[in-house]
C-alpha positions as CSV (number, residue, x, y, z in Angstrom):
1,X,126.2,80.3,106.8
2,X,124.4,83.2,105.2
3,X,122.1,82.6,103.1
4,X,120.7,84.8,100.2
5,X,118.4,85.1,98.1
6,X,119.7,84.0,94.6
7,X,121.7,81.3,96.5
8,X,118.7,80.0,98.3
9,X,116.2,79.7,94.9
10,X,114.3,76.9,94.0
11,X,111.5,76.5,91.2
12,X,108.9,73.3,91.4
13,X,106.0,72.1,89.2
14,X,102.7,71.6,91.5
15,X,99.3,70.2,89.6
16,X,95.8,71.9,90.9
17,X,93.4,69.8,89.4
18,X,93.5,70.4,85.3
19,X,96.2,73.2,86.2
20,X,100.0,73.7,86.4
21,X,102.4,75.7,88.5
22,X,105.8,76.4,88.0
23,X,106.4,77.5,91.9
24,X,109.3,79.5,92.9
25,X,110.6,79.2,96.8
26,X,113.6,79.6,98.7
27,X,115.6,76.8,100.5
28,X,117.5,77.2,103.3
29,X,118.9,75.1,106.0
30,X,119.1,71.4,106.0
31,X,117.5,70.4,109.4
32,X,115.0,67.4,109.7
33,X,112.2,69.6,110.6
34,X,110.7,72.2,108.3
35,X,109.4,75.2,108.8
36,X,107.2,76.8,105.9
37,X,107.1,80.7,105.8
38,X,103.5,82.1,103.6
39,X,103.4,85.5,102.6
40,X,101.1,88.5,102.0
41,X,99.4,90.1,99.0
42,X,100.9,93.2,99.0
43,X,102.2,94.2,95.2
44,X,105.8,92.6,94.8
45,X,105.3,90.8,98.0
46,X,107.7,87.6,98.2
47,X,108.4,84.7,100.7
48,X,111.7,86.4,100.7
49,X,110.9,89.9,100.8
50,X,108.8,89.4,103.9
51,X,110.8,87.2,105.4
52,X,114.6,87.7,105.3
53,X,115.0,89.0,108.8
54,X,114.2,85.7,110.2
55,X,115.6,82.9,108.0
56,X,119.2,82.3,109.6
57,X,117.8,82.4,113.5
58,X,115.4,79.7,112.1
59,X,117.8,77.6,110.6
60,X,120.7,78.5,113.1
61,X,117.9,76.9,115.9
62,X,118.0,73.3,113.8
63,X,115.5,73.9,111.0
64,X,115.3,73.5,107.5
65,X,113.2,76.8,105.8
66,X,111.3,77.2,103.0
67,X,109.8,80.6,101.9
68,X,106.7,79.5,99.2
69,X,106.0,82.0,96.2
70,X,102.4,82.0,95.9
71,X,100.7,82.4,92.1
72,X,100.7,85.5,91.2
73,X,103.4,86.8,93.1
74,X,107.6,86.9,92.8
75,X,108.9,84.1,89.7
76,X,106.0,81.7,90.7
77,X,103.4,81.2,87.4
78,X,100.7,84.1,87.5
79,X,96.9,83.1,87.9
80,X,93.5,84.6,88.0
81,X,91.7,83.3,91.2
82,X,88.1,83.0,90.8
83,X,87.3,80.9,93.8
84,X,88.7,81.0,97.6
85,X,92.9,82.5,97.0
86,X,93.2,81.1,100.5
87,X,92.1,77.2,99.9
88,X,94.2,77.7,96.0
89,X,97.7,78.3,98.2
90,X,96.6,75.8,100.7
91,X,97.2,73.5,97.8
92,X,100.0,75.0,96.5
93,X,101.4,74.4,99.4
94,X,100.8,70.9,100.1
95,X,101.6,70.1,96.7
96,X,105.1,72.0,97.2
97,X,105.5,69.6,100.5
98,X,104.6,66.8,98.3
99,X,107.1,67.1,95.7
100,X,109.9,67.9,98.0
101,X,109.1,64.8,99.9
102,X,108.3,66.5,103.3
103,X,105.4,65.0,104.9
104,X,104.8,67.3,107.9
105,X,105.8,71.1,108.7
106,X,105.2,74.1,110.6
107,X,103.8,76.7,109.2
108,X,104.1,80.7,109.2
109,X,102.0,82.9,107.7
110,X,101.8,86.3,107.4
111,X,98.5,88.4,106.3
112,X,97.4,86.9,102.9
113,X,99.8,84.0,104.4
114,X,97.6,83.5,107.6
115,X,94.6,82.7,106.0
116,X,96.6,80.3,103.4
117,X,98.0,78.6,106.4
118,X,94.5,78.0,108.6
119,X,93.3,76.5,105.4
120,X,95.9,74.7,105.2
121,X,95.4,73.5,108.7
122,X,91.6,72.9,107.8
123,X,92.1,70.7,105.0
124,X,95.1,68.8,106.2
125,X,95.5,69.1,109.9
126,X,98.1,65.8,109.9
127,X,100.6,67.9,108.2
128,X,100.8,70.3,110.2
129,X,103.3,70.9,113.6
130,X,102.0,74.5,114.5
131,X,100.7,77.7,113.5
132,X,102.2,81.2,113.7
133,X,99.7,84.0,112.4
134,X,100.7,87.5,112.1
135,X,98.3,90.1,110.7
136,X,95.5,87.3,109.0
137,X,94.1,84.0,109.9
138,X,90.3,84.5,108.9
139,X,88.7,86.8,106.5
140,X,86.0,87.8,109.5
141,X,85.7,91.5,109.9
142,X,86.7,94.1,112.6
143,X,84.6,94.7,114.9
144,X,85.6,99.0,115.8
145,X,87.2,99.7,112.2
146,X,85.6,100.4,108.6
147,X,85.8,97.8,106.2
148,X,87.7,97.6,103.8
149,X,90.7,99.4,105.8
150,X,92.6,102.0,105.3
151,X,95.7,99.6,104.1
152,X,92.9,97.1,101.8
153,X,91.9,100.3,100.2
154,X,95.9,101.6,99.5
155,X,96.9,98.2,98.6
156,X,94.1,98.0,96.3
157,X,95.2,101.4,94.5
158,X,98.4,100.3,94.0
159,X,97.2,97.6,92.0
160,X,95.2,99.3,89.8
161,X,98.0,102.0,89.2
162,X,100.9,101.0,90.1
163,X,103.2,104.2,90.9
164,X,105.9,105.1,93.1
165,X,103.5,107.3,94.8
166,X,101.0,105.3,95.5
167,X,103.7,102.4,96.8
168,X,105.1,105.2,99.3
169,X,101.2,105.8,100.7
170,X,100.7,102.3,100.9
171,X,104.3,101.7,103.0
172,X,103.6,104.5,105.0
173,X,100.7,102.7,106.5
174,X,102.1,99.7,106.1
175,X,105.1,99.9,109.3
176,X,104.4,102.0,112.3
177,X,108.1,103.5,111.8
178,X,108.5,104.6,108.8
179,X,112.4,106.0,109.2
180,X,113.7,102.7,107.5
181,X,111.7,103.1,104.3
182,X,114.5,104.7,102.0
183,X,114.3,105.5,98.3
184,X,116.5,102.6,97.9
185,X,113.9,100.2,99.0
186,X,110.7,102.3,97.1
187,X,112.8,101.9,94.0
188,X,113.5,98.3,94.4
189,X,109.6,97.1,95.6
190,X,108.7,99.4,92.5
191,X,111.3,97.6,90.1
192,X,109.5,93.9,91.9
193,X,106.1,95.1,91.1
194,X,106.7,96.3,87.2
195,X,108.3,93.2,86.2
196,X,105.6,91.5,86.8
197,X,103.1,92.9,85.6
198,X,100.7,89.7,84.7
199,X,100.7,89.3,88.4
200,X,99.1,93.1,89.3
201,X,96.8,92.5,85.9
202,X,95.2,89.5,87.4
203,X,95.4,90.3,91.2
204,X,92.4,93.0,89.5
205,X,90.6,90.5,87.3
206,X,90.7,87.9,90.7
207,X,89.1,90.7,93.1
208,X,86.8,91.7,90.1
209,X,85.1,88.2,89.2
210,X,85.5,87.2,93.3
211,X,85.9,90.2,95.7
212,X,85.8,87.5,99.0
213,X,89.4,86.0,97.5
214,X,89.8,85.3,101.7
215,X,87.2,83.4,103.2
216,X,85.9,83.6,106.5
217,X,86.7,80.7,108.6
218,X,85.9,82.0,111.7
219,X,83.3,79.3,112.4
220,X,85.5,76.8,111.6
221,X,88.4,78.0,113.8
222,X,87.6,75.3,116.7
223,X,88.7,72.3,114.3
224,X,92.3,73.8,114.2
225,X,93.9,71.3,116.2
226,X,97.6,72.8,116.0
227,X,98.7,74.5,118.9
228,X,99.2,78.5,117.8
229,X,100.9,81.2,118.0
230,X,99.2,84.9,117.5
231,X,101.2,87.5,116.6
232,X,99.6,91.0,116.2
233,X,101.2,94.7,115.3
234,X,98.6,97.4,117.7
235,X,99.0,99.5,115.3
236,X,98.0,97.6,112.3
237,X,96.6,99.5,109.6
238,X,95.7,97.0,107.5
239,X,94.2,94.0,109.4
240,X,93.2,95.9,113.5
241,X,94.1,93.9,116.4
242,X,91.0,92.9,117.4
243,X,91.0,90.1,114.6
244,X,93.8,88.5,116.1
245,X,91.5,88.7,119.2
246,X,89.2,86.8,117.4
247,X,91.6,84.2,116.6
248,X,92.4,83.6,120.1
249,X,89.0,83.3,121.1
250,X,87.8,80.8,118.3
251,X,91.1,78.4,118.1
252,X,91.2,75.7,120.4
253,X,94.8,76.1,121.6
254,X,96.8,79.4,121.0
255,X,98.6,82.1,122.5
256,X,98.8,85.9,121.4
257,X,101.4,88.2,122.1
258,X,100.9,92.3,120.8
259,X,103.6,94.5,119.7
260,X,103.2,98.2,120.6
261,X,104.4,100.2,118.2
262,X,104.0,98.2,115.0
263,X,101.9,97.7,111.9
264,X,101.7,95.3,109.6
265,X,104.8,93.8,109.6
266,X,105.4,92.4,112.9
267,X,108.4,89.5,111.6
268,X,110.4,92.8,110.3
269,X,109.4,95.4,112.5
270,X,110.5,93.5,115.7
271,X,112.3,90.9,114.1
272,X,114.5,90.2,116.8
273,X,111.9,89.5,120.0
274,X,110.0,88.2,117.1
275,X,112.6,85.5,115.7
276,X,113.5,84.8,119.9
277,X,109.6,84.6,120.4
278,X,109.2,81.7,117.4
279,X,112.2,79.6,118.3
280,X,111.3,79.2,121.8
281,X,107.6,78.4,120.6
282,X,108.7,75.8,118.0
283,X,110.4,74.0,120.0
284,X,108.9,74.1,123.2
């Protein structure tokens, strides 16, 4: 079956204390185990956008998938975050799990979506199967690189002025190749971005009342008790290698594997050895 996007959308009500969330996600497969995909910050990001390349090997391998809109980004409600933006989609998370009725999962998580998912992993470490971390994990910073980096800073702009110049600067750091990036798909990340803009509005009011919206949970990487998979682009731009070195070293039980020739991006970029690389991990 191939699923799309519009065919695959879901929308769910999640409490957070005195708040409420209308969440949207995507649904596919019907397998018994579940597999929860986490996205980044980018402007426009989407479960979907940063994961369609690897949806149908998931569910062709037995599982059921869901891609979680975070708030703030894609159709879920819009929010400013003035605490932790890691712990808040933690429990957006869980409380996504717990309306659906889906007591355990694995989780995915790329960039902004690796540190959701160790907090989640932190804070409730019986739901959770294992880990997969691409690009983020722990707010902790690089040890041979400038901070912020050269994507935070672009990523940043393009918040604060949201043009399709400033989009193609960001993308052209964002992938190590950047032949695939076509007008086609500036104009549609650009047409994402402007419809929502509540979501790039308070994305600047969250940084500006908390600039730490990641947390560093390095020292608290040893109570991670799911086994983990670290996935790492060399090239990254955004978040360096040498992080994902730093999740190795800290969690108690987890591999890492480094593309050559990548940045940011490492599910899309190499999506096939990537998808081959997950399935054999999740159910091994």
């Amino acid at each position: 079956m191939t699923f799309t996007e519009a065919s695959s959308s879901r929308f769910v009500d999640v409490r957070d204390g005195d708040d409420g969330f209308r969440i949207h996600y995507n649904d596919c497969g019907n397998g018994p185990g579940v597999v929860v995909m986490l996205h980044g910050s980018g402007p426009g990001a989407s479960g979907w956008a940063n994961f369609h390349r690897n949806v149908e090997p998931l569910v062709d391998a037995g599982w059921r998938v869901l891609l979680i809109d975070c708030p703030g980004w894609s159709k879920s409600d819009s929010v400013v975050c003035t605490g932790s933006r890691s712990d808040l989609n933690a429990r957006i998370t869980k409380g996504v799990l717990d309306a659906l009725g889906i007591g355990r999962a694995h989780l995915i998580g790329n960039s902004m979506g690796g540190h959701s998912a160790v907090a989640f992993a932190l804070a409730w470490p019986e739901r959770v199967g294992r880990l997969v971390l691409m690009g983020g994990g722990t707010g902790g910073p690089s040890q041979f690189m400038p901070m912020p980096t050269e994507g935070i800073k672009l990523i940043q702009a393009l918040y604060r002025d949201p043009t399709i110049e400033n989009l193609k600067r960001m993308m052209a750091a964002f992938v190590f190749d950047t032949s695939s990036l076509t007008e086609a798909l500036y104009q549609a990340r650009l047409e994402n971005m402007l419809a929502r803009r509540d979501h790039l509005e308070n994305f600047v009011k969250s940084s500006a009342a908390n600039p730490r919206q990641f947390p560093d949970y390095g020292h608290r990487l040893g109570e991670v008790r799911a086994r983990t998979l670290v996935i790492w682009g060399r090239d990254d731009r955004f978040v360096p290698f040498d992080i994902g070195l730093r999740l190795v070293w800290g969690l108690p039980d987890a591999d890492l594997h480094l593309f050559s020739r990548c940045g940011h991006w490492a599910q899309l970029e190499h999506a096939e050895k990537f998808n081959r690389m997950v399935v054999e991990f999740l159910a091994a």
